[in-house]
N, C-alpha and C positions, 0 to 999 in steps of 0.2 A: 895425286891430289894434295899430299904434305907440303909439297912445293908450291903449288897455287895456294894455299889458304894460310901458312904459315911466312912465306917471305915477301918481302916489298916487290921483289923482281914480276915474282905470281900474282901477285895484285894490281899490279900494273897493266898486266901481260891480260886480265880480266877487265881489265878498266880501257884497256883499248878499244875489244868489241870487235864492233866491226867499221867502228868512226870513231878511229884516233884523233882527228882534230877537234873534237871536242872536248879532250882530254885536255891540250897543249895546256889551256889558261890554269889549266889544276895542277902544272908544276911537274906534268910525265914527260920524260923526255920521246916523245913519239918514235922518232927516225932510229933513236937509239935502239929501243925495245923492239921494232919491227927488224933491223938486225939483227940481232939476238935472238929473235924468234926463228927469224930464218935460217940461220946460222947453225941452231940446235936442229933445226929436221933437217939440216943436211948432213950433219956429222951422223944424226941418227940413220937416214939412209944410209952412206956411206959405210958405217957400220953393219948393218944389214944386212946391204951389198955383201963385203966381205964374207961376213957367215953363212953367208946362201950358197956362195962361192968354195968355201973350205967345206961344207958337211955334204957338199957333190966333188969333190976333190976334182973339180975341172967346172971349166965355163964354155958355155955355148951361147949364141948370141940370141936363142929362142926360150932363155930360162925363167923371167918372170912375165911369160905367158899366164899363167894360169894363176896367177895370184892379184893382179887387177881386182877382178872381181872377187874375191877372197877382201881386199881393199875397202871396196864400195860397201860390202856388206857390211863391214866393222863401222865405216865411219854412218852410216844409216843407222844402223842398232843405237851406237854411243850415244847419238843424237836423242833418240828415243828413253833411254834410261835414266 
């Protein structure tokens, strides 16, 4: 949350919403920041990935079976709080 309320990037990225073109005229660069959004949760998976990977010292193609809903429940909650 220091990153959302203390930098331009975070306040941006809150000013998008969920209708960044109604942003444009306010000087966000929309396409930019929607990159960059994406950009971060995929490195964050990817990272993830990784660590899921090394703290089972092996991968199988049936491993984030059960974490789906582990998923849903967090992003439900978050929403909620």
């Amino acid at each position: 949350m220091i990153v959302f309320r203390y930098t331009t990037w975070g306040r941006w990225v809150f000013a998008l919403g969920g209708n960044g073109t109604c942003r444009a005229p306010d000087g966000v660069p929309v396409n930019r920041m929607k990159l960059s959004v994406y950009m971060l949760s995929a490195l964050r998976a990817g990272i993830s990935a990784v660590l899921l990977v090394a703290g089972r010292a092996r991968a199988i193609n049936a491993m984030g079976t059960g974490y789906r809903v582990a998923g849903d429940r967090v992003v439900v909650f978050g929403a909620r709080i």
